[in-house]
C-alpha positions as CSV (number, residue, x, y, z in Angstrom):
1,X,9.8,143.2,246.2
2,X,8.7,140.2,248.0
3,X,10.3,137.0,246.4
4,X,6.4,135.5,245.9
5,X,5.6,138.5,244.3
6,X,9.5,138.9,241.9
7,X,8.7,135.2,240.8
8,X,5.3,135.8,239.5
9,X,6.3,138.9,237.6
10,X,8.9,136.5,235.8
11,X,6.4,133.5,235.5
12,X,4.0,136.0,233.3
13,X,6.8,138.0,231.7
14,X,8.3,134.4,230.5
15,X,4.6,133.5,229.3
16,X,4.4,136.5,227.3
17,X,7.7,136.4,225.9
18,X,6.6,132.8,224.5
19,X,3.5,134.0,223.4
20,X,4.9,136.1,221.0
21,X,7.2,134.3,220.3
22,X,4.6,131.8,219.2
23,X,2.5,134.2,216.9
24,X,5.6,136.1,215.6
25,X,7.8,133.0,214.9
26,X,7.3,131.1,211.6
27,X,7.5,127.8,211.9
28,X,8.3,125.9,208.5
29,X,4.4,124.4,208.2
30,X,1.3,124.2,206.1
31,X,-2.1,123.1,206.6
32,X,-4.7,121.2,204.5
33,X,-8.5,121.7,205.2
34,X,-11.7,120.6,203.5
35,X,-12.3,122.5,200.3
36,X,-15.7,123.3,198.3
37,X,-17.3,119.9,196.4
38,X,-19.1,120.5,193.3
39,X,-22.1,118.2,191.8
40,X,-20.5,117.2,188.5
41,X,-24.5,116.9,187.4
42,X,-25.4,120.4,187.9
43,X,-24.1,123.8,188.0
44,X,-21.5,125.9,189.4
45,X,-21.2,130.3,188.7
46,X,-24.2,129.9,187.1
47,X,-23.4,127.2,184.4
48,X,-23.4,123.8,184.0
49,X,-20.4,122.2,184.7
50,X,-20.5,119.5,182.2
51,X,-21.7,121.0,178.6
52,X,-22.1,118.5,176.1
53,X,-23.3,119.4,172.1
54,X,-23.4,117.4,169.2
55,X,-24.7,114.2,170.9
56,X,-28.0,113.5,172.7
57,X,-28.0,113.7,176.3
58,X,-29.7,112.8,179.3
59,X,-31.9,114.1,182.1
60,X,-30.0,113.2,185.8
61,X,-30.6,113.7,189.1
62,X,-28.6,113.2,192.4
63,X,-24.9,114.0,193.5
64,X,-21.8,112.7,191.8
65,X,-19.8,115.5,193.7
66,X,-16.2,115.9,192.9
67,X,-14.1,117.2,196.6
68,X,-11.3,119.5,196.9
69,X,-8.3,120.3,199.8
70,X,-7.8,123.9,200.8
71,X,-3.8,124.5,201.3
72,X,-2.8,127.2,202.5
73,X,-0.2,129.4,200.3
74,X,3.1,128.7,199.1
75,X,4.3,132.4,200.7
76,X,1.9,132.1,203.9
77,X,4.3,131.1,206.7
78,X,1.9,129.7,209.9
79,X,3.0,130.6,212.9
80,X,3.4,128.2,216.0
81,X,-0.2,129.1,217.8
82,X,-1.6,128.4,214.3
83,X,0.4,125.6,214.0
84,X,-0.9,124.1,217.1
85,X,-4.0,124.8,216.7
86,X,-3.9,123.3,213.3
87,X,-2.7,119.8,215.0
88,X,-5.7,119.9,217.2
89,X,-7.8,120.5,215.0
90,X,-9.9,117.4,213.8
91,X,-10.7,118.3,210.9
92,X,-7.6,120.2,209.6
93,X,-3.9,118.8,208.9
94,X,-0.3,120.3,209.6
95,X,2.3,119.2,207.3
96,X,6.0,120.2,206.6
97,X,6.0,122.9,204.4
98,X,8.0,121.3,201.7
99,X,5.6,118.2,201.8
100,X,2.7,120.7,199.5
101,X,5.5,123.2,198.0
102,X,8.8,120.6,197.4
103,X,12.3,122.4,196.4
104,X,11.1,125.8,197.0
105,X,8.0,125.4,194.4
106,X,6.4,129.2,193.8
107,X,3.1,129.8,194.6
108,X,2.7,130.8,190.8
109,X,5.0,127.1,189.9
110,X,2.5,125.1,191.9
111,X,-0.5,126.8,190.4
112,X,1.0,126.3,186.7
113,X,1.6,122.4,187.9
114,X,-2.3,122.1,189.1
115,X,-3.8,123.7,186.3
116,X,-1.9,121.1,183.7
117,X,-3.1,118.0,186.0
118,X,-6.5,119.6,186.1
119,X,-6.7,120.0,182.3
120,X,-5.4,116.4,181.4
121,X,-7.5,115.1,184.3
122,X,-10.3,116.2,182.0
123,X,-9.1,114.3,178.5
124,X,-8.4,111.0,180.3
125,X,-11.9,111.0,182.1
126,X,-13.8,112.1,179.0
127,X,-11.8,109.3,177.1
128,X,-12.3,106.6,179.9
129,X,-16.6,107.9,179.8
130,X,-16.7,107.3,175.6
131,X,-14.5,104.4,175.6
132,X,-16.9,102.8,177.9
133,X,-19.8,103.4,176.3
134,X,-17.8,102.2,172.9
135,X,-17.9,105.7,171.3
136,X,-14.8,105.6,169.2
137,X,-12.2,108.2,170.2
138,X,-8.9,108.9,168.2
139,X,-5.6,109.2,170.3
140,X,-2.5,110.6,169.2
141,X,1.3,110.8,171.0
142,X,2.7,114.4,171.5
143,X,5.3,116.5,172.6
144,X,3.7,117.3,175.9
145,X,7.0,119.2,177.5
146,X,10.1,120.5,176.5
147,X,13.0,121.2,179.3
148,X,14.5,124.2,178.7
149,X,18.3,124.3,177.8
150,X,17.8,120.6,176.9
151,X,19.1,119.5,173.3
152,X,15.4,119.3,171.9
153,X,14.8,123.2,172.8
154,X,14.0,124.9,169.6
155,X,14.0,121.7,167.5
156,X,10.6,120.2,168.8
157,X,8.0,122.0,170.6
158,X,4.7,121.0,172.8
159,X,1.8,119.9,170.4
160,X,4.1,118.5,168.1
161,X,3.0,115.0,166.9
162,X,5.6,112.0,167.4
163,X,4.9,109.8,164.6
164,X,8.0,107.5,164.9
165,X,11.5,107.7,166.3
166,X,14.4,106.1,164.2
167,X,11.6,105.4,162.0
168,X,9.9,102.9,164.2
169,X,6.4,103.8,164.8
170,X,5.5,105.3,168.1
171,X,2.2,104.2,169.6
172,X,2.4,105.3,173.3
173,X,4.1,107.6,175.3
174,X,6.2,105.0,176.6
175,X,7.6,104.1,173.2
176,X,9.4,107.6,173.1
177,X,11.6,107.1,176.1
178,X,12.3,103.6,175.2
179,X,13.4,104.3,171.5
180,X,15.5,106.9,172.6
181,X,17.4,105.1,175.6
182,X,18.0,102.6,172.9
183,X,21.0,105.0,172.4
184,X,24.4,106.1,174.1
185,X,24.6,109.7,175.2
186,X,26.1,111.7,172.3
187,X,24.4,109.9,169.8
188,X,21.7,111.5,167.3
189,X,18.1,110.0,167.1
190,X,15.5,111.3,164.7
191,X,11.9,111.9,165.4
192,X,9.3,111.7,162.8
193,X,7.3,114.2,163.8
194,X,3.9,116.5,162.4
195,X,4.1,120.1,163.6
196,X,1.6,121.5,166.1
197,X,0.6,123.6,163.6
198,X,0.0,121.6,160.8
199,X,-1.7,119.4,163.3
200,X,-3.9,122.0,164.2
201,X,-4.9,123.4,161.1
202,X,-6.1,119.9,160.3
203,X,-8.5,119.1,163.1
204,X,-9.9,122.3,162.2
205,X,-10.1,121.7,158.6
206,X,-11.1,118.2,159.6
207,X,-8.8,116.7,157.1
208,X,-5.6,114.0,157.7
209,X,-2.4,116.1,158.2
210,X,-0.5,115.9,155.2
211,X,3.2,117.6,156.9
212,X,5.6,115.3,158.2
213,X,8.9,117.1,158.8
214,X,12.1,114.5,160.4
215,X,14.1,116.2,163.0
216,X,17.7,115.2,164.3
217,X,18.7,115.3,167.8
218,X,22.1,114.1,169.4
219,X,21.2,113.1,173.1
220,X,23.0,113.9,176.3
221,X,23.6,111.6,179.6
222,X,20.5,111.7,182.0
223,X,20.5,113.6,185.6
224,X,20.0,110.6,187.0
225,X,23.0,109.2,189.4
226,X,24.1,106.0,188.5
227,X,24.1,104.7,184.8
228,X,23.7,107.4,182.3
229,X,20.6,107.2,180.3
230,X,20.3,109.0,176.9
231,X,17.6,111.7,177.0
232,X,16.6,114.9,174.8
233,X,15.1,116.6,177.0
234,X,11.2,116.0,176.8
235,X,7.9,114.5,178.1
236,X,5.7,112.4,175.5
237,X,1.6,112.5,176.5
238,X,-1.5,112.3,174.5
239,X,-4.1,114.2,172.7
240,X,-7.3,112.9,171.5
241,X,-10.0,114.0,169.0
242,X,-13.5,113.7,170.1
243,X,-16.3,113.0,167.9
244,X,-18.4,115.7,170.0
245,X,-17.8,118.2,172.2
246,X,-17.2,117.9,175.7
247,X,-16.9,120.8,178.0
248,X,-15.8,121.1,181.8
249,X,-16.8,124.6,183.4
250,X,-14.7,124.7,186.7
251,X,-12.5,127.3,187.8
252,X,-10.3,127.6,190.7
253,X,-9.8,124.0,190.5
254,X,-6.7,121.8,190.1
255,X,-5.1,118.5,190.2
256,X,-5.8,115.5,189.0
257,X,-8.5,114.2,191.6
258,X,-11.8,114.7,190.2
259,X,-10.9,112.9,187.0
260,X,-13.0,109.7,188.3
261,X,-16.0,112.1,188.9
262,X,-16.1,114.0,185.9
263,X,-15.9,110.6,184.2
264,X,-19.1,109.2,185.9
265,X,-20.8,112.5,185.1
266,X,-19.8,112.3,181.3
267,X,-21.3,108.6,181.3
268,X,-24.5,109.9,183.1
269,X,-25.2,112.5,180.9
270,X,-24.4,110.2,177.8
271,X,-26.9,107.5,179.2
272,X,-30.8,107.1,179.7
273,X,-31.6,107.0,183.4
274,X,-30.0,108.1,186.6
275,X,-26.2,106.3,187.7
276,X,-27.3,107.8,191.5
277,X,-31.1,107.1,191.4
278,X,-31.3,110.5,193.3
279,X,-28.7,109.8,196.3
280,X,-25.8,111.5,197.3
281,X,-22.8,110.4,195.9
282,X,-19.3,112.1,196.2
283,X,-15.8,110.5,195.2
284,X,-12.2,111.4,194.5
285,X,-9.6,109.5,192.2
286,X,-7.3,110.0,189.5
287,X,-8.2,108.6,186.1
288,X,-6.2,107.4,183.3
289,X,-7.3,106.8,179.3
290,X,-8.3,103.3,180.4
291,X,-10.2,104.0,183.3
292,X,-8.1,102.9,186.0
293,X,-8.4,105.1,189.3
294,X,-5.1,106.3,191.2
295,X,-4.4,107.7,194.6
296,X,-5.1,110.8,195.8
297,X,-3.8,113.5,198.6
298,X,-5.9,114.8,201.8
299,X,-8.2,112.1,201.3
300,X,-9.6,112.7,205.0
301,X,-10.1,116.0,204.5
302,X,-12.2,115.3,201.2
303,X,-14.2,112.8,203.4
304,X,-15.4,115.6,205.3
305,X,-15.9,117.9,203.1
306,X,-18.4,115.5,201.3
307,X,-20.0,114.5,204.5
308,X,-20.6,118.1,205.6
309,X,-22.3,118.8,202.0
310,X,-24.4,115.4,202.3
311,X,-22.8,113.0,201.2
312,X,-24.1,109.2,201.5
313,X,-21.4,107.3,199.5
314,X,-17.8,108.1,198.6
315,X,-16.0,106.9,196.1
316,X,-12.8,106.0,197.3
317,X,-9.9,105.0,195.3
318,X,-8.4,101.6,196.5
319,X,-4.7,102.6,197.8
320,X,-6.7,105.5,199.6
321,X,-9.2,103.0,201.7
322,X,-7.0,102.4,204.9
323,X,-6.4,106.0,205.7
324,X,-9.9,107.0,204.5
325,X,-11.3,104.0,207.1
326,X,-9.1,105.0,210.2
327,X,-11.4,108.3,210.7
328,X,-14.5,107.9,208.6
329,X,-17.4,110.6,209.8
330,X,-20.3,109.1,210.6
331,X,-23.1,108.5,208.4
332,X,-20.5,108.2,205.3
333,X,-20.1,104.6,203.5
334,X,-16.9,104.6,201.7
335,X,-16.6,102.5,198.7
336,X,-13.4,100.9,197.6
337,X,-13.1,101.6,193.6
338,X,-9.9,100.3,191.4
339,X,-11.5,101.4,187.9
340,X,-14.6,103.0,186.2
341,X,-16.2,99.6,186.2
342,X,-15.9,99.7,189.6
343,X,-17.6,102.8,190.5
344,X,-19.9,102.0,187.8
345,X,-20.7,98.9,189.4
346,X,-21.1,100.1,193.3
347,X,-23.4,102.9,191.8
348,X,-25.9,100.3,189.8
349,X,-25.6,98.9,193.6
350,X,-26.7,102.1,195.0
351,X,-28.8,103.2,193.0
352,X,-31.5,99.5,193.5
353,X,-30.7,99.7,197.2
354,X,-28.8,96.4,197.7
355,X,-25.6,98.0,198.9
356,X,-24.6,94.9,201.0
357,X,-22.0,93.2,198.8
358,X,-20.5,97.2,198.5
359,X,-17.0,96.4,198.4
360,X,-16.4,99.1,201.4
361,X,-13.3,100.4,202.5
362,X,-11.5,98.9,206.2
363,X,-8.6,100.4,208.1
364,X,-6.4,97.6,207.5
C-alpha cells in the first residue's frame, strides 16, 4: 500500500475512532436552555393561573410573564459532541454536572427540593401582594423540617407550631436557632409547641387553638467543623392564614423564581386598572414575606426565553443585572428591581410611557 494512501486510511480511522468516542463517552456535564414563560394574568391547561374567591377582583390586561430554565436530567449523561455543541450554542449553557445536581442529588431529590421552593415561593409572594395593599395577613413560626435520626425525630413533627422555646416567645424563624444555640450540646431545651393537628383542626374550625403540649429535647454538637453548635435537628419557616383564598394553577414548575411575578399578578388582580397598561412585561426574582427580591439561576437563558415570547421589559432582580446586561437580546429593556416597590414602581413607569428614569440594568 502506498505510504500516501496507508496514512490516509489512519488519518480517517483515527477520526472515527474519536468520533465515537465523542458520542459514546459521557462527559460529566449538563446544560440549561430557555424554558416555557407563562402570563401570570391569564391562563395555562386551560385555567387560570391565578384564582382568587372571596374578594373582588379586577379586569387586567398585558404580560407579567413568569420564565423558566430547562435542565437537562439528573441521570441524562451528555456526551462530548453534545457537550460541544452545547458550548457553542448561544443560546444554551454547559455546566458541571454537580453545579444543577450537588452530592449526587437524585433526579426524584432535586424534584422534591423544587417543588418545596415552588410551593413557599407562592405563600411569601401572596403575603408580600396583601401586605402591600395593607390586607392584614396572620403569620405563624413552624416546624418546617425535621432531619431524620436527629434528636427531635418523633418528638416534633413538620406543621407543628413553635410557640416559645425555654419559654421565651418565638416570633421568627430565626428566634428558634438562636434560643436553642443559647445551649451546650447535651443539654435539654423545651419547645412550647401546638400540634399540627390541633393547628389544623382550628383553621378549619376557624377558632384559636386551644392545645399547647411542651416537649423536651436534649441537643447534640452541630456538623459543622469548628466550634460545636447545639442543634436538634430541624428547620423553623412560616405559615400564614389568609383572609381569602388565593390559588396558583401551575404544574411542572419549580423553584423559587417566579415568586416576584406571581406577586405583581396577585396585586393586579386585587387592584382597579392595569399594572402593564397592556405591554409585555416578563421578570424573574425570588420573593420573601416582606417583598424583598433575591437572585436567581440561568438568568440569560430566562432573558431569552422572554424575548422569544415578546417580551418588552424584564424584571430583573438587582444581584442578577451584570450578567443579565453582558448579553441582553435586542429589543429587551431590563429593569433593575431590589423589592416589590421597585417593580411596582418601574411598572407605573411603563405603563404612562416615561420609561427614561427606568433604573435599567449595566454590565458593570
Amino acid at each position: 500500500m502506498p505510504r500516501r494512501t496507508a496514512t490516509m486510511l489512519a488519518s480517517t480511522l483515527m477520526l472515527i475512532a474519536l468520533l465515537c468516542a465523542g458520542v459514546f463517552i459521557p462527559v460529566p456535564y449538563a446544560e440549561m436552555s430557555p424554558g416555557p414563560t407563562v402570563n401570570t394574568l391569564g391562563e395555562h391547561d386551560g385555567e387560570p393561573v391565578l384564582q382568587i374567591s372571596g374578594r373582588k377582583t379586577y379586569p387586567t390586561d398585558g404580560h407579567l410573564n413568569m420564565t423558566t430554565v430547562r435542565v437537562t436530567s439528573a441521570d441524562y449523561r451528555m456526551n462530548l459532541v453534545e457537550a460541544v455543541y452545547g458550548w457553542l450554542a448561544h443560546d444554551n449553557k454547559v455546566v458541571p454536572h454537580d453545579t444543577l445536581y450537588p452530592d449526587g442529588k437524585t433526579e426524584e431529590e432535586s424534584t422534591q427540593e423544587n417543588a418545596e421552593e415552588f410551593s413557599q415561593s407562592q405563600e411569601s409572594a401572596k403575603v408580600a401582594a396583601l401586605r402591600e395593599l395593607d390586607v392584614p395577613v396572620k403569620s405563624w413560626v413552624i416546624v418546617s423540617t425535621v432531619v431524620k435520626g436527629s434528636p427531635a425525630e418523633g418528638k416534633l413533627h413538620a406543621g407543628d407550631v413553635i410557640k416559645a422555646v425555654d419559654g421565651k416567645a418565638v416570633k421568627e424563624p430565626a428566634d428558634v436557632a438562636e434560643l436553642v444555640t443559647e445551649h451546650k450540646p447535651g443539654q435539654d431545651v423545651v419547645f412550647t409547641i401546638v400540634p399540627a393537628k390541633e393547628q389544623a383542626a382550628a383553621e378549619k374550625e376557624k377558632r384559636t387553638p386551644t392545645k399547647t403540649e411542651e416537649v423536651t429535647i436534649t441537643t447534640r454538637a452541630s456538623d459543622d467543623a469548628g466550634e460545636k453548635r447545639a442543634v436538634v435537628g430541624i428547620s423553623a419557616g412560616t405559615d400564614h392564614t389568609f383572609p381569602f383564598t388565593v390559588d396558583i394553577k401551575l404544574a411542572d414548575v419549580g423553584g423559587p423564581s417566579a415568586g416576584l411575578m406571581f406577586a405583581l399578578g396577585i396585586y393586579d388582580k386585587l387592584t382597579p386598572g392595569s399594572l402593564t397598561g397592556g405591554k409585555f412585561v416578563a421578570g424573574t426574582g425570588t420573593i420573601d414575606d416582606n417583598g424583598e427580591v433575591g437572585p436567581i439561576g440561568g438568568i440569560q437563558m430566562k432573558t431569552v426565553g422572554a424575548r422569544s415570547k415578546g417580551a418588552q421589559y424584564f424584571l430583573t432582580p438587582a444581584d442578577n443585572c451584570a450578567a443579565a446586561a453582558k448579553d441582553t437580546p435586542e429589543g429587551l429593556t431590563l429593569v433593575k428591581v431590589r423589592t416589590l416597590d421597585d417593580a411596582l414602581g418601574a411598572l407605573a413607569d411603563i405603563r404612562s410611557g416615561d420609561t427614561a428614569g427606568l433604573p435599567k440594568c449595566t454590565a458593570s
